[in-house]
MOPAC internal coordinates of N, CA, C and O (Angstrom, degrees):
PM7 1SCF
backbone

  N    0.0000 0     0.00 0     0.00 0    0    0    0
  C    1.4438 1     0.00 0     0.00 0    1    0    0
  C    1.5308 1   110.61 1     0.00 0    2    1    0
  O    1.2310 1   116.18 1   143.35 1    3    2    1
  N    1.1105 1   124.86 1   -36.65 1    3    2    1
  C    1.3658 1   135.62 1  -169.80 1    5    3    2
  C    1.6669 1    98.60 1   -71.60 1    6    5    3
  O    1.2310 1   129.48 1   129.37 1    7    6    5
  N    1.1244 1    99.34 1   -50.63 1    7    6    5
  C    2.1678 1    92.77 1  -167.43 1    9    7    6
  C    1.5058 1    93.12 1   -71.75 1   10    9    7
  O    1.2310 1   102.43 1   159.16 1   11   10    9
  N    1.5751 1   149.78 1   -20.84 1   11   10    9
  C    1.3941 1   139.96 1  -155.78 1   13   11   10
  C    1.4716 1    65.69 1   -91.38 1   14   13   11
  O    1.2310 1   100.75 1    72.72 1   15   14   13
  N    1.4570 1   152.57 1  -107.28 1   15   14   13
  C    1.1928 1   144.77 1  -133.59 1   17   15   14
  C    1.4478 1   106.38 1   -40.49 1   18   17   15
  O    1.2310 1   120.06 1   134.37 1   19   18   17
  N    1.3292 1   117.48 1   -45.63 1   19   18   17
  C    1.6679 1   115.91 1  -162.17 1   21   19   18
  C    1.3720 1    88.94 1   -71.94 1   22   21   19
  O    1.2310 1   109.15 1   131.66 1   23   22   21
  N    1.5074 1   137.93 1   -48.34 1   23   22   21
  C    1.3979 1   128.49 1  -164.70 1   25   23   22
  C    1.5014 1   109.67 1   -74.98 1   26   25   23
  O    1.2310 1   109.83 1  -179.99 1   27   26   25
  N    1.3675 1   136.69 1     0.01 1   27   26   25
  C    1.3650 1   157.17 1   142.16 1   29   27   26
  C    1.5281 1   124.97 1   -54.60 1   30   29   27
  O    1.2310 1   140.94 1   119.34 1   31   30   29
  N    1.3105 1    76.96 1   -60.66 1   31   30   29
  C    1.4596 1    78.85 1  -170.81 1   33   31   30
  C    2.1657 1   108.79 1   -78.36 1   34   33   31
  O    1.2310 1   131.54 1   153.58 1   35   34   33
  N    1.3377 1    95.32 1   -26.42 1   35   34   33
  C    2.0624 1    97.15 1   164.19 1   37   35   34
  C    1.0748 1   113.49 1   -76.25 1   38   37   35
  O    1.2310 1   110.66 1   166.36 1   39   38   37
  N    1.1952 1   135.17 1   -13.64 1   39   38   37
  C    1.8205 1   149.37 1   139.35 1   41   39   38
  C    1.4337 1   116.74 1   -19.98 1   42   41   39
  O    1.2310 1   135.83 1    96.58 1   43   42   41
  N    1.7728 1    86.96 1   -83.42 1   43   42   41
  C    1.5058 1    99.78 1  -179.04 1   45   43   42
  C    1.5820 1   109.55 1   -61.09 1   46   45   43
  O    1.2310 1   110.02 1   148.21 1   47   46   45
  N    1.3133 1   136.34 1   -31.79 1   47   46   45
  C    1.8163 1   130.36 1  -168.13 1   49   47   46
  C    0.9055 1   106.62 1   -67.17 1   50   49   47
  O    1.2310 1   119.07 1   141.25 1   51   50   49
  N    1.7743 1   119.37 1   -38.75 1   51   50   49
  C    1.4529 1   132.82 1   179.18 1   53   51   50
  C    1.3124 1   121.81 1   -70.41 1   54   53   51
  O    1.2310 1   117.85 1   151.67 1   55   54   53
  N    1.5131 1   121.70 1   -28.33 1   55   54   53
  C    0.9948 1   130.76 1   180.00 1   57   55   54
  C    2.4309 1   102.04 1   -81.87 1   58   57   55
  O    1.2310 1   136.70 1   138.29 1   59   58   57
  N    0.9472 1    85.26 1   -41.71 1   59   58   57
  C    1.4876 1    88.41 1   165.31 1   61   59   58
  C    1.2453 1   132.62 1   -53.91 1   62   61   59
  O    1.2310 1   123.19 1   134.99 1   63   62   61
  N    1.7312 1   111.48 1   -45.01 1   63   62   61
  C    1.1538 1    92.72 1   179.78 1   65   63   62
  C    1.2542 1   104.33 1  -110.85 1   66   65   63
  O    1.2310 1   104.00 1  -136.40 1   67   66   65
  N    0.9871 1   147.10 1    43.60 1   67   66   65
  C    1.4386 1   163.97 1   159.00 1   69   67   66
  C    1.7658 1   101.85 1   -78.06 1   70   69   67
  O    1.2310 1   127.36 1   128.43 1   71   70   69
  N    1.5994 1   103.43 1   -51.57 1   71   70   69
  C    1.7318 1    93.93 1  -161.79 1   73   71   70
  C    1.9468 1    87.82 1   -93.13 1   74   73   71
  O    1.2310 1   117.45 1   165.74 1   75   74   73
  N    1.1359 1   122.46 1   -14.26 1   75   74   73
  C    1.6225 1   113.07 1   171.71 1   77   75   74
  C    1.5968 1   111.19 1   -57.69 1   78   77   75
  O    1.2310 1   131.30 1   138.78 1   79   78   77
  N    1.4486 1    95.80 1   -41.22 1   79   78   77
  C    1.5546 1   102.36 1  -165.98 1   81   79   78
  C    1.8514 1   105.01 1   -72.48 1   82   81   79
  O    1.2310 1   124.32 1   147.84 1   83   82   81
  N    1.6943 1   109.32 1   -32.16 1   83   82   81
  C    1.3284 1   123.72 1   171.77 1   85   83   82
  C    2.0658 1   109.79 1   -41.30 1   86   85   83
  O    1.2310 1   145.90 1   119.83 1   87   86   85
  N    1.6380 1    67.24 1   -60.17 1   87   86   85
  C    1.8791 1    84.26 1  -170.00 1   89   87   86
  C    1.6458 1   106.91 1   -60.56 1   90   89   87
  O    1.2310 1   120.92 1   137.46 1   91   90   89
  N    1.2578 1   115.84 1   -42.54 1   91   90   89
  C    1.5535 1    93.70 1  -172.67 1   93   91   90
  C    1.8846 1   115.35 1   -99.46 1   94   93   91
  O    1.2310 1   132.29 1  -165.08 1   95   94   93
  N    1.5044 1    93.87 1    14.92 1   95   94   93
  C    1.4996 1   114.46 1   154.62 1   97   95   94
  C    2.2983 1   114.95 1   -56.34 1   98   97   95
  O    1.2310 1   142.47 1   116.24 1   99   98   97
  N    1.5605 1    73.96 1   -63.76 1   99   98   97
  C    1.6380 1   100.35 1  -162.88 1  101   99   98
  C    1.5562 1    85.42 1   -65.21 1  102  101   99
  O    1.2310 1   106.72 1   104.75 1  103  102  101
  N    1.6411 1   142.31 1   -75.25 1  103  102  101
  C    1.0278 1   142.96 1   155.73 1  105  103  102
  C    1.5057 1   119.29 1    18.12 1  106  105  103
  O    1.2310 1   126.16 1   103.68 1  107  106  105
  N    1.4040 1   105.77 1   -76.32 1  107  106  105
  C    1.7594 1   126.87 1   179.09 1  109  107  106
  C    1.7945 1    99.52 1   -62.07 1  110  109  107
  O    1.2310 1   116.28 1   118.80 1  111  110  109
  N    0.8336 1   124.67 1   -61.20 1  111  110  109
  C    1.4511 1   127.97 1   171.57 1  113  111  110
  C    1.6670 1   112.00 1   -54.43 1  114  113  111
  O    1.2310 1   110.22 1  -176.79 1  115  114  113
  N    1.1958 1   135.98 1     3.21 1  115  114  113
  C    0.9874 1   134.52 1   167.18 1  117  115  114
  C    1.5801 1   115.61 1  -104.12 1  118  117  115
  O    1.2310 1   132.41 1   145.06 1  119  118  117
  N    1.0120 1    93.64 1   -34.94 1  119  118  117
  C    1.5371 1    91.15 1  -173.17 1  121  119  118
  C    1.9484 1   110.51 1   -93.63 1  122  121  119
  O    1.2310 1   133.54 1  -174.01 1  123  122  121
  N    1.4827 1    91.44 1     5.99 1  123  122  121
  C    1.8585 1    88.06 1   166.87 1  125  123  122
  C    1.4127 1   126.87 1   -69.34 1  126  125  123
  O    1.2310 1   105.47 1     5.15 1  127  126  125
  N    1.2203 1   144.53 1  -174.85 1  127  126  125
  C    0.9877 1   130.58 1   176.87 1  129  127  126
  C    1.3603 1   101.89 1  -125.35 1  130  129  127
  O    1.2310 1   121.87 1   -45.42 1  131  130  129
  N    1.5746 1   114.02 1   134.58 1  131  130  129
  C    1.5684 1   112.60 1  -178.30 1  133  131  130
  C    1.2770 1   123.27 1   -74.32 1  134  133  131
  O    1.2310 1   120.23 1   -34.35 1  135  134  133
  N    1.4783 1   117.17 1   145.65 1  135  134  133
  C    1.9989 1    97.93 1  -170.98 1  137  135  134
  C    1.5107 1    95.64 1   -72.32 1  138  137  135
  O    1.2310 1   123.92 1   -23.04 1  139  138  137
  N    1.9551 1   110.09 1   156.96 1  139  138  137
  C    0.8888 1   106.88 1   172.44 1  141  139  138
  C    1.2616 1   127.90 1    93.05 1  142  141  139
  O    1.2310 1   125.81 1   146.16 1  143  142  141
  N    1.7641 1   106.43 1   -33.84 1  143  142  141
  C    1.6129 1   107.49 1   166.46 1  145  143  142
  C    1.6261 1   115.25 1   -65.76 1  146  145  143
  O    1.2310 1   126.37 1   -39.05 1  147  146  145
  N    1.4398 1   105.36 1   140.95 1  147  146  145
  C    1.2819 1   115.56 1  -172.31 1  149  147  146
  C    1.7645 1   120.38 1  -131.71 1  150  149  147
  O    1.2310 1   122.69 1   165.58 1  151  150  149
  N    0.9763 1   112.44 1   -14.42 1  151  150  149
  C    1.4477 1   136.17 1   172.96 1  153  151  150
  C    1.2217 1   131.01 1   -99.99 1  154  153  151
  O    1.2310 1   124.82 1   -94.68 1  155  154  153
  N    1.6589 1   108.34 1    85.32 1  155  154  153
  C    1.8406 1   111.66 1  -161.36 1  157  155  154
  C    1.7904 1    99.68 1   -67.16 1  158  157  155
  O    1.2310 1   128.04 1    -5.24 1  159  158  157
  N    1.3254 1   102.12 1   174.76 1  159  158  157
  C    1.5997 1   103.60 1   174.75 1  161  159  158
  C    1.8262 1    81.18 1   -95.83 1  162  161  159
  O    1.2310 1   123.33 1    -0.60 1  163  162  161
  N    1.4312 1   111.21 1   179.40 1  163  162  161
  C    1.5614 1   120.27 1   172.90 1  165  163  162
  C    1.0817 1   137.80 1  -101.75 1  166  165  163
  O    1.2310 1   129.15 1  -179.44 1  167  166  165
  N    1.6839 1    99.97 1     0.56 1  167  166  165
  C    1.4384 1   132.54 1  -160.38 1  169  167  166
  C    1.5132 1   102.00 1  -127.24 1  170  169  167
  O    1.2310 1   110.12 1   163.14 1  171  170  169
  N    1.0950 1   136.16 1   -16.86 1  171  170  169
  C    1.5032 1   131.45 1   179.40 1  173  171  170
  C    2.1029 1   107.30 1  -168.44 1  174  173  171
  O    1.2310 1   126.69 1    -5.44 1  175  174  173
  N    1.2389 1   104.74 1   174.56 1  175  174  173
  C    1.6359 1   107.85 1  -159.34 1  177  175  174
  C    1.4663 1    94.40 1   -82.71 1  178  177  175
  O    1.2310 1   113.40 1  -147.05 1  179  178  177
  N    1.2990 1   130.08 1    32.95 1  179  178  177
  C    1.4085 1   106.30 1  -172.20 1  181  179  178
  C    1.4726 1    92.45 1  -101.45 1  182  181  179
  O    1.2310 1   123.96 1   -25.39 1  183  182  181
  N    1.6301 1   110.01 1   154.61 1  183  182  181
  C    1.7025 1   121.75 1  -172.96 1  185  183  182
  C    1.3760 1    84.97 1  -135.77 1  186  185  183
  O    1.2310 1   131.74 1   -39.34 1  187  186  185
  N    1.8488 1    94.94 1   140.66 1  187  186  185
  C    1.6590 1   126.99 1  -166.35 1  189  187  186
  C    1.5738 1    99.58 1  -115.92 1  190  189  187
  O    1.2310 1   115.50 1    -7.55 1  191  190  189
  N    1.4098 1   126.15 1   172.45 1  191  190  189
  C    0.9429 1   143.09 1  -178.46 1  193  191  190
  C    1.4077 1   104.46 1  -119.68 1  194  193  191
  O    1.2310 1   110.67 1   160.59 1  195  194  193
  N    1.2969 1   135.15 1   -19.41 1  195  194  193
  C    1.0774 1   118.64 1  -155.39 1  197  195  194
  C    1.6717 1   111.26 1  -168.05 1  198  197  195
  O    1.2310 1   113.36 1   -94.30 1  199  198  197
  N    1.0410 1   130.15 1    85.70 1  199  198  197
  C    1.3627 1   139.16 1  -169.49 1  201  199  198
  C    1.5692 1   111.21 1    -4.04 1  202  201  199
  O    1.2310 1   122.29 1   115.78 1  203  202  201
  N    1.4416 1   113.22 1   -64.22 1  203  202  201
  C    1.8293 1   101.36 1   167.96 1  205  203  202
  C    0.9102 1   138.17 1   -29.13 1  206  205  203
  O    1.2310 1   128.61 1   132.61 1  207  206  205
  N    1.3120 1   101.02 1   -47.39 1  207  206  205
  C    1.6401 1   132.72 1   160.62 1  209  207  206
  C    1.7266 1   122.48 1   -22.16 1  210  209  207
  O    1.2310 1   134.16 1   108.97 1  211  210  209
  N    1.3450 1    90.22 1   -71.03 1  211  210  209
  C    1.4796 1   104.28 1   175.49 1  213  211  210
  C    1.7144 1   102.11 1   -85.69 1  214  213  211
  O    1.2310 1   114.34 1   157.15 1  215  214  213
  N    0.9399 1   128.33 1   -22.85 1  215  214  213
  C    1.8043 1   118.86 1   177.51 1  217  215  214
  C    1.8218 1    96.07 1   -68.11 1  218  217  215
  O    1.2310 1   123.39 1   104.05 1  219  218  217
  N    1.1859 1   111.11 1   -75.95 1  219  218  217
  C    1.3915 1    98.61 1   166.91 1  221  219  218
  C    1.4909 1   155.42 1   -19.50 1  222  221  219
  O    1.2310 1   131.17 1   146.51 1  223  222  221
  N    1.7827 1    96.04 1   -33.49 1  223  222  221
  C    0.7961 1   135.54 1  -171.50 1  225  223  222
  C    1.9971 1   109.06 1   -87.34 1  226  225  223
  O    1.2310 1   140.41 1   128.25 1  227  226  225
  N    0.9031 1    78.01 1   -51.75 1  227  226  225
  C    1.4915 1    93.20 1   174.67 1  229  227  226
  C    1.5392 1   128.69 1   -70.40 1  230  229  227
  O    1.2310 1   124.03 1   136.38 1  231  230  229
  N    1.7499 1   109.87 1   -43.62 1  231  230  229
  C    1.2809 1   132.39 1   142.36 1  233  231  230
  C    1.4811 1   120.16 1   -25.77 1  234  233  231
  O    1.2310 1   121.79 1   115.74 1  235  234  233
  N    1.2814 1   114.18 1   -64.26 1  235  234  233
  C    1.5668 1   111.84 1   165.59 1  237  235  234
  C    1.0248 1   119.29 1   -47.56 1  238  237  235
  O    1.2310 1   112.89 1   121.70 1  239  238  237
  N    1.5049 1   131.03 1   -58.30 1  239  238  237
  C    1.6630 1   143.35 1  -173.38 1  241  239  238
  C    0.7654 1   123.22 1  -139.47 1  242  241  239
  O    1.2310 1   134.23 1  -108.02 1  243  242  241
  N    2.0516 1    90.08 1    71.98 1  243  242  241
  C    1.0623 1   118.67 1   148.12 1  245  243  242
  C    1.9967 1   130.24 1   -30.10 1  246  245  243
  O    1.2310 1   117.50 1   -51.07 1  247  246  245
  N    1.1334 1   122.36 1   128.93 1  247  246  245
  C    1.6690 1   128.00 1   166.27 1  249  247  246
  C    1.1098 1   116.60 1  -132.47 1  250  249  247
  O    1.2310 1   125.15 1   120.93 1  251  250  249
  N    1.2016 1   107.72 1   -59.07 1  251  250  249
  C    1.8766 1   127.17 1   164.78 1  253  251  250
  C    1.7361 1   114.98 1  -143.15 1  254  253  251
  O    1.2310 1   120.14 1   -35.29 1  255  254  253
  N    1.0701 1   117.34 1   144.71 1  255  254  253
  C    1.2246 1   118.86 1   155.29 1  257  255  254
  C    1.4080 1   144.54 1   -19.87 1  258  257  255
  O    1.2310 1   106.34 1   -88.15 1  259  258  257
  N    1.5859 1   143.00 1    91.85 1  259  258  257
  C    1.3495 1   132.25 1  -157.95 1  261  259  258
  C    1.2583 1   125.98 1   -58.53 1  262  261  259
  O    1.2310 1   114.94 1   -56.26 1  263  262  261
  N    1.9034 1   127.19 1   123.74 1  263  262  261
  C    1.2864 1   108.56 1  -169.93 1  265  263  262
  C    1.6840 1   128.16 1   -77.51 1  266  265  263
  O    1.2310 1   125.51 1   -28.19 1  267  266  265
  N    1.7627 1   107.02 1   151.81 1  267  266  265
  C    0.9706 1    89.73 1  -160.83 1  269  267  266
  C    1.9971 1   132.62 1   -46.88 1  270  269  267
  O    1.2310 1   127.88 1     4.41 1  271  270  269
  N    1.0892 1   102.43 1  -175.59 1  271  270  269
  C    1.7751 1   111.95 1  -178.18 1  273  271  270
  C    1.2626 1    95.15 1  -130.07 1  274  273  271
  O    1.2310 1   133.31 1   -49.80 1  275  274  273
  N    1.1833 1    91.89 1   130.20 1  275  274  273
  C    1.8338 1   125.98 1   158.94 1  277  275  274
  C    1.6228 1   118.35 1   -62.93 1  278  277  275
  O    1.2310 1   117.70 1   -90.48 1  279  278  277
  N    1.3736 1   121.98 1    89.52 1  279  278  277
  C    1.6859 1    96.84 1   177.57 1  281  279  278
  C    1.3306 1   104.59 1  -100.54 1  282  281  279
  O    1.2310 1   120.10 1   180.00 1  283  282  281

């Protein structure tokens, strides 16, 4: 009974830091900058490639309205 708990419980630690290490995987990959992006949002450092991009983008998180663009 004792080793099924101990082999449980080194299960679960492993299984822990497996998805920590996941998360601050995905994390680091977020905050890179894509080549080529050229279109900051106005509200935070993220750079878009492609106008949808950032409309979409913005759509989600929502704060205020984006000011207009000059084409």
């Amino acid at each position: 009974r004792s080793a099924v708990h101990k082999g449980a419980n080194t299960c679960k630690t492993n299984r822990i830091a497996a998805a920590e290490d996941r998360r601050l995987a995905r994390k680091n990959r977020a905050n890179n900058p894509v080549a080529g992006a050229t279109i900051p949002c106005p509200h935070c450092q993220r750079l878009f490639r492609a106008q949808i991009g950032l409309t979409s983008h913005l759509q989600t998180n929502k704060t205020s309205p984006p000011p207009p663009q000059d084409d």
